[in-house]
Structure formats: C-alpha cells, structure tokens
N, C-alpha and C positions, 0 to 999 in steps of 0.2 A: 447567556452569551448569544450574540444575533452569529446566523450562520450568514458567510459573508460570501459571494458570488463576485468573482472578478469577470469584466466582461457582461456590455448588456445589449450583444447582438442576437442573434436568434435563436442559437440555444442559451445565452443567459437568461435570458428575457425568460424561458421557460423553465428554467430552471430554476431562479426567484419567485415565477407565480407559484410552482408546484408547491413549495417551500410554506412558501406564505397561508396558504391555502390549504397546508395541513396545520395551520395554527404557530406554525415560529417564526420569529424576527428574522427579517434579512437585512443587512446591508448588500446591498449591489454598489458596486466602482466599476465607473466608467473611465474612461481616458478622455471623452471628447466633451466640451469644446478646448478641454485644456490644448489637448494635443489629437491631431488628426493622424493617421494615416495614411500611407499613397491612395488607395483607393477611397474613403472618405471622405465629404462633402458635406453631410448632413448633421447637424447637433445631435438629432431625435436617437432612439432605440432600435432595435432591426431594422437598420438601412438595408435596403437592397440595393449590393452596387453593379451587377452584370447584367440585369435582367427583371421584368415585373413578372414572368411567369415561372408558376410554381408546380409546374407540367401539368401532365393527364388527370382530367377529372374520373374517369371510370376505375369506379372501383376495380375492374376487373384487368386493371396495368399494375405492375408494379407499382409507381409514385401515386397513383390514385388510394390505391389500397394503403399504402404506409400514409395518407392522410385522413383515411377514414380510421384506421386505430387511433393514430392521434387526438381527432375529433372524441373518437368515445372513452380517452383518458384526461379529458377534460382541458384539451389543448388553448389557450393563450393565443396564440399566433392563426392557428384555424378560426378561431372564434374572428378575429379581426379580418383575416381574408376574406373570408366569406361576406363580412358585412363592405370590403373597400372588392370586391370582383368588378372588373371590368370584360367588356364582350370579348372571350378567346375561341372561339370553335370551340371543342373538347378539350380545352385544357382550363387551368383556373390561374389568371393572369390578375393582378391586383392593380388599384392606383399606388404606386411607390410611398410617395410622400404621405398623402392619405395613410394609408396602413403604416409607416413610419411613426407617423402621429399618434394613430386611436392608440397601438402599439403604449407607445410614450404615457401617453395622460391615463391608460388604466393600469400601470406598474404606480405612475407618481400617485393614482389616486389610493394606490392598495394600503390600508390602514396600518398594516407588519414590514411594509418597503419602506426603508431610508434609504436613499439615492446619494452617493460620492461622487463628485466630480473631479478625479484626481489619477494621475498616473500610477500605476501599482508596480514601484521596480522592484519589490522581493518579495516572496511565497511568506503570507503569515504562518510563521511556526507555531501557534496552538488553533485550537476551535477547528471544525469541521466549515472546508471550503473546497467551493466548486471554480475552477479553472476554466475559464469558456472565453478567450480571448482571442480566437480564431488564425487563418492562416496570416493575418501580417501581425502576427504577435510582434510589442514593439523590443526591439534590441536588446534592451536592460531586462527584462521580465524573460527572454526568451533565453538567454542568459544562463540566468537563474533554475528554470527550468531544466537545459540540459545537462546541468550539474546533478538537479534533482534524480534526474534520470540518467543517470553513467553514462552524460552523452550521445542516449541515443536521440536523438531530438533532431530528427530531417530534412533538409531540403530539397527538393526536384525538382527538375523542369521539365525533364519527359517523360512521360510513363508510357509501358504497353499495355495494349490493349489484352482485353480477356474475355475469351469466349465458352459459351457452355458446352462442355465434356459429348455430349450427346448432338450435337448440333455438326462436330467434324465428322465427317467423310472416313469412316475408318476402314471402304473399299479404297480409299486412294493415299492412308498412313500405317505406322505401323507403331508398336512400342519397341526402342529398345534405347539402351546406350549407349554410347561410341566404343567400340572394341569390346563391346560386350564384358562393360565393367559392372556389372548390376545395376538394381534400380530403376529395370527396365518400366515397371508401372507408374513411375513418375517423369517421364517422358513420353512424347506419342511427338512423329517424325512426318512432317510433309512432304514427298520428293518434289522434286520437278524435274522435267528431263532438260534439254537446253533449248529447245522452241517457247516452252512453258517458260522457264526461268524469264526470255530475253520479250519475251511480251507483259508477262508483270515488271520485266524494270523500266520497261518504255514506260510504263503507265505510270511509275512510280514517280519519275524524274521531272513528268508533265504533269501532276496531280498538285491540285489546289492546296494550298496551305491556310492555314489557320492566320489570323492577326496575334501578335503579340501585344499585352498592355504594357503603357510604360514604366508602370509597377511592376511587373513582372522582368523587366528585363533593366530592373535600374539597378541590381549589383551581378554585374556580370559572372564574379566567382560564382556563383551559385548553377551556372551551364557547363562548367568545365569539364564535368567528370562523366558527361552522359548528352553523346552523339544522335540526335533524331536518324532512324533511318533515311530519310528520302535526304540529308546533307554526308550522310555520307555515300550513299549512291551517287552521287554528283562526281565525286572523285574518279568513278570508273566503272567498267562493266562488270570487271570481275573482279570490285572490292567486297563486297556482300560477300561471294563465294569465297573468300577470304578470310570474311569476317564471319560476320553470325548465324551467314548461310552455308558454311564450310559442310561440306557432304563426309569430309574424310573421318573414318572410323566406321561408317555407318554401311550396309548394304540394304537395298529394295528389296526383300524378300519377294518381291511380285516379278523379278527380272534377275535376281541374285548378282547383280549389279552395283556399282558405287554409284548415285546419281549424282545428275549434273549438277544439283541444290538441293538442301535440305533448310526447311523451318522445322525449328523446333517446338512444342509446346510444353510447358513444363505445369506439372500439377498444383494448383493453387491451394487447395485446402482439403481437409483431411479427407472427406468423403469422396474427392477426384470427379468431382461435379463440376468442376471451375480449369479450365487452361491457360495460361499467360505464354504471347507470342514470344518469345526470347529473344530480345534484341530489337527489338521491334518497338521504342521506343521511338514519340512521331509527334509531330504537327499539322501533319496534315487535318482539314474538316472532316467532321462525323463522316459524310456522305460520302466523301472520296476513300476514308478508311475502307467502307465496308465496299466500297467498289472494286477498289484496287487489292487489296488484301482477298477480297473474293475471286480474285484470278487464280491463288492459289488452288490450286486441284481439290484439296482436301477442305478444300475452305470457303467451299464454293457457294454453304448455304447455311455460312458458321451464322450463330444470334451471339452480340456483341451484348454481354452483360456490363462492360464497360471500355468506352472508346479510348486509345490514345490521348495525353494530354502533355501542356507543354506551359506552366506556371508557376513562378513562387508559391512555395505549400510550405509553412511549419507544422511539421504533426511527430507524434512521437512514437518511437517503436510498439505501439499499446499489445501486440498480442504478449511481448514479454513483460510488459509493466502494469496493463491493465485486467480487471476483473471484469465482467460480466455487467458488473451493476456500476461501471465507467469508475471505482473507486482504484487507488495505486495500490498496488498489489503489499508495496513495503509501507505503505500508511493508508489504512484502509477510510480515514477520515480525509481524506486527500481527496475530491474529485477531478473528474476532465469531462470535459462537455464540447460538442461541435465539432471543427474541422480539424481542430489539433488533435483529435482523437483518429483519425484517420475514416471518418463518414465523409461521404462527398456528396453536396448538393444543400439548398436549404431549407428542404423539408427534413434530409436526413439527419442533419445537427439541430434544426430545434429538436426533431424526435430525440436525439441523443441526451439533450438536454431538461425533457421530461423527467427520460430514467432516471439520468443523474442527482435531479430535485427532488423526486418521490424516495431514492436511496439516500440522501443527505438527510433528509426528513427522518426516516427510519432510523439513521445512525444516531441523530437525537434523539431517539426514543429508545433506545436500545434493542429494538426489532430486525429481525434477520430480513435481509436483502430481499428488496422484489424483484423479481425475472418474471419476463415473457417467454413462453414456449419457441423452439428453432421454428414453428410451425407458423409465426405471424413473423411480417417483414420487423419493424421494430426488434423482435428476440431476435432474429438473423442475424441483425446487421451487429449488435451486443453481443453474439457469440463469433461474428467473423473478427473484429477487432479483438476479441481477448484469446483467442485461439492459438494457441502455441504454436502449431504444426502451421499454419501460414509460413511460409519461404520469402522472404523477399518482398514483405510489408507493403500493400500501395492502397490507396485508398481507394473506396467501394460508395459507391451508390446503392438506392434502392433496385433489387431485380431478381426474377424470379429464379434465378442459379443459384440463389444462397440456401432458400428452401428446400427442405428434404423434397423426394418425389412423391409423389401418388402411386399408389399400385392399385389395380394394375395400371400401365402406363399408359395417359391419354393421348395418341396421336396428334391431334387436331390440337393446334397450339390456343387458340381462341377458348378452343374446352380446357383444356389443361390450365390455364390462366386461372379462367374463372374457378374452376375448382379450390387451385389454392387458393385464390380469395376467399371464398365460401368457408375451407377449412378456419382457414386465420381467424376472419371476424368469428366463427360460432367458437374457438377459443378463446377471445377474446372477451364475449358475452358471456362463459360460464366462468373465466378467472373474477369478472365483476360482480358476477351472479354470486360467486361463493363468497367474494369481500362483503360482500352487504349484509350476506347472512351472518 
C-alpha cells in the first residue's frame, strides 16, 4: 500500500521525497489547481507565498544552522535553493517561481511519486499518512481534523512574544506570584515605576504596526477572543494597569512597594530557558517590538527568540497530541508535518517534514522511530512541539533558546552561537556516521 502524504507544500514536498527515497510508494494529494487557497496563486509545489528568503546563510545563526542539518539529511527543498539562490547579502533568498518549479518536476520525476490533484475532505482511516497541509488548511479537512484531535485544533491572530530566560535583566525583576500563591519559578515580574510605565505607553501608542493580509483578516471570528496590546492601549492610559499590566498582588522586593506596572513573564518550557510576555499579544513590526518592549527596565537587552505575530494559523495542540517523530500520539501511523504542527517558518516545516517522512518510512518497516538529539535545532524544535509541559502552545521558530546550554557558559553571544553550531553538526555527523555503519 503507497504511503499517502496529503499536502505538497514544503514540508510535503519533503516528506514524500524522504519517503520515496527510502524505497516506498507515495501518493502525494494536492488540492491545487482544483482548488486554491487565499494565499495561493501558483499550480506548482512549495509555493512561497510571503517572501523568497529563507533567512541567514551562516551556519553559525540559528536558521543557517537548521539548514545545514537539513542539507546533511538529504534535504529536497535545500538541494533546489541552492541551485534557484538569488544575490541576498548573508542570507539565502531564492527565484520563487524557479524553485517552485525545479521543486515540481523533481517530486513529478521521482519513479515512487504519484501525484493527486484532488481536494482531501477526510483523514484516510487505514495506511500510514502524513498530514502537511499547512496553516490555511481548507475548511472541510480542517474539520475533520479537529475532531481527530478533541478539538484542539487552533486559531490565532496574536501571539506574544518570547524571550530567552537569561537575556532579562534579573537586577530590575523578580520571581513571584500575585499574593504569594506559589509557583513562584514560573513567573519572573518586570516593575515599572510611573515615569517608566508612561514612556513605554507613549512609545507603544505611536509604534509602527505591522500590515495585515487579506487572508488573514477575511473571517473576522477568528480575532475575537485575543486583544493586540498596542489596540488596547488606545483605550487609555491606565487600561494596561488594569489589564495585563495590573501590579496588584505583587510587591518590588527592591522597594517593598506595590509598583506602578508590572509585566509578567511566564515560563515557556520545562527547562525555564524560554519566557512568554503575558498579554503581550501584538502587531506591531519586529523592530518596533524589540524597541518598545525594550523600554521595559528588565527588558532592556532581552534576545527575542520569537517576535509577536498577528495571522490566520491552523495548527494543533501537538505537545498534547504529538510525539517526537511528528506521529499522533492515539494513532502512531497518523503523521503531521509543517505549520500545522505548530513550527514557524519555511525552513522549519520542510525540516518538520523530513522527520516526518524518514518516520513514516520506518513505520513501514516496522523500525523504531528516528530522533535527533535536543542538541541539533531540527531535535529541538521535534521536542519543543511534543513537550507536554509547554503552557499555552504557540508556535516556534528556529533559535537558539530551544537548545540546551554549553557549560561553562559562553558570554560573548557570537561565541556561544557558533559553539552550538559546532555541537549540533558534529552530532549530527556521528548519528550518520553510525547509520552507515
């Protein structure tokens, strides 16, 4: 029986080569040109619809590094960028269409691909299938899905920002709870006194906002339930201190004082390497987040492992549903690949969709699951989606907060980078090193 891959954007696309390319039939189904998508224009395979670049080329960034894994697990999509690269500075920018295509004609040339052009409104109930139909999953499939998954099955349009644990100022925060209800290590509290407060909301009120797509804003239910800060700062001065920036319960142990505002940051994952702004759900641009948000006291030289964002996302509760090797926890033949998995970006869901193909493949063989160590971005981002202990699900980019540390710890950020580069690939090179043998 062909293993059948719904979905043949970027992590389909690699999730059918991997497939293929351990020797078993795929069917891949596509939805286009039956049926488009809002974002959608193109017949071909891995459309890129936001953007031709596929960030930082040095290996020694995050996104550079989670491309060189992928290159050395035999990546599909790497192989085509690099031949359609167009001139980016230090990053690796592609011709769209071009890599659309080569993309295209070396899936349709693959000898084990059959190609569907057909909408998929229900989950095949037998055979082992990968799910990669990303965030504008269409309606009827999406459906279906949240059934699959007891409704956990997502939508957002703001998220907050999250920065790394070691990055806050913890001369200008503190840990605790409101009223000192426990719990204290999974908060850390940024005061402000009311000079501070009243110059970060000027800056707030006046700060650059992002564009909205019209995809993203054509069903409006979907913004209801989750406020951007800087629209509700508009309301007034002392909404925030109201709302998410409420001080009351808390005292500055630096002043033994109530202050004037308090952010919160609340612990993202097990290890308390990761903080999420509470409430702090935004539109604003990258640049103005880290400007204005950097007014904060405590936050004054925070590193933003992921910025604020404000768009249509389907993806699914995965650290409760998903395993490791992106299979469903209650159907281990079940995969999910891409954006629906809650990876953000498109190197991170083709990478998703590697794993996914190299595990689908295994599950046809009756071999036990492959994993990547926490110590390469690829395992990271595979153990931050299945991670139980995540609070509050949002999806993740490639970046070096997911990573365990180095000890002892490297100051100099430049060194610290490359280090964890260096770890990953030479893991990387003895996990292939021992497959061979």
């Amino acid at each position: 029986m062909k293993i059948q891959v719904i979905g043949a954007g970027l992590a389909g696309c690699e999730a059918a080569w991997q497939i293929a390319q351990s020797g078993h039939q795929v069917l891949l189904r596509e939805m286009k040109p039956v049926r488009y998508s809002p974002a959608h224009s193109n017949e071909n395979f891995a459309e890129l619809v936001c953007s031709n670049s596929l960030k930082a080329s040095r290996v020694e960034s995050a996104a550079g590094l989670l491309k060189e894994e992928m290159r050395r697990l035999g990546s599909l999509l790497m192989e085509c960028a690099d031949q359609c690269a167009v001139p980016a500075g230090g990053a690796l920018a592609v011709d769209r269409e071009e890599f659309s295509s080569l993309v295209t004609k070396k899936i349709r040339s693959h000898p084990l691909i059959a190609v569907e052009r057909t909408e998929v409104e229900k989950i095949p109930e037998e055979g082992i299938v990968v799910i990669a139909t990303g965030p504008l999953t269409s309606d009827a499939l999406a459906e279906q899905i949240g059934v699959l998954c007891g409704g956990s099955l997502s939508f957002y349009d703001a998220a907050a920002p999250i920065v790394t644990a070691q990055s806050v100022d913890r001369g200008c925060s503190f840990a605790a709870s409101r009223y000192d209800k426990g719990g204290d290590e999974a908060y850390l509290n940024c005061p402000m006194n009311k000079e501070e407060y009243e110059i970060f909301y000027d800056a707030l009120i006046h700060a650059e906002r992002a564009p909205v797509h019209d995809f993203d804003a054509a069903d409006p239910k979907v913004y209801e339930g989750c406020m951007p800060v800087e629209v509700m700062a508009q309301r007034g001065m002392d909404t925030l201190r109201f709302g998410p920036l409420k001080p009351v319960g808390l005292q500055d142990p630096r002043t033994d004082r109530r202050p004037w505002a308090v952010v919160q940051l609340r612990q993202e994952n097990r290890e308390g390497s990761l903080y999420n702004l509470v409430g702090f759900q935004t539109n604003l641009k990258f640049g103005e987040q880290k400007r204005v948000f950097g007014l904060i006291p405590a936050l004054h030289d925070a590193e933003f492992v992921r910025y604020g964002v404000m768009h249509r996302n389907t993806f699914i509760d995965s650290p409760r549903l998903l395993q490791s090797d992106y299979s469903l926890r209650k159907r281990p033949g079940l995969f999910f690949a891409g954006q629906i998995t809650g990876v953000e970006g498109y190197m991170e869901s083709a990478s998703s969709g590697i794993l996914a193909g190299i595990n689908a493949a295994r599950r046809a063989e009756g071999k036990e699951p492959f994993s990547l160590p926490r110590e390469t971005m690829m395992g990271a981002l595979s153990c931050y989606i299945s991670d139980e202990s995540v609070s509050r699900f949002q999806p993740m980019g490639a970046n070096f907060g997911i990573l365990p540390g180095i000890e002892p710890h490297i100051r100099d950020k430049r060194e610290r980078y490359a280090a964890l580069s260096e770890r990953s690939l030479q893991k990387i090179d003895q996990l292939l090193k021992e497959a061979r043998a």
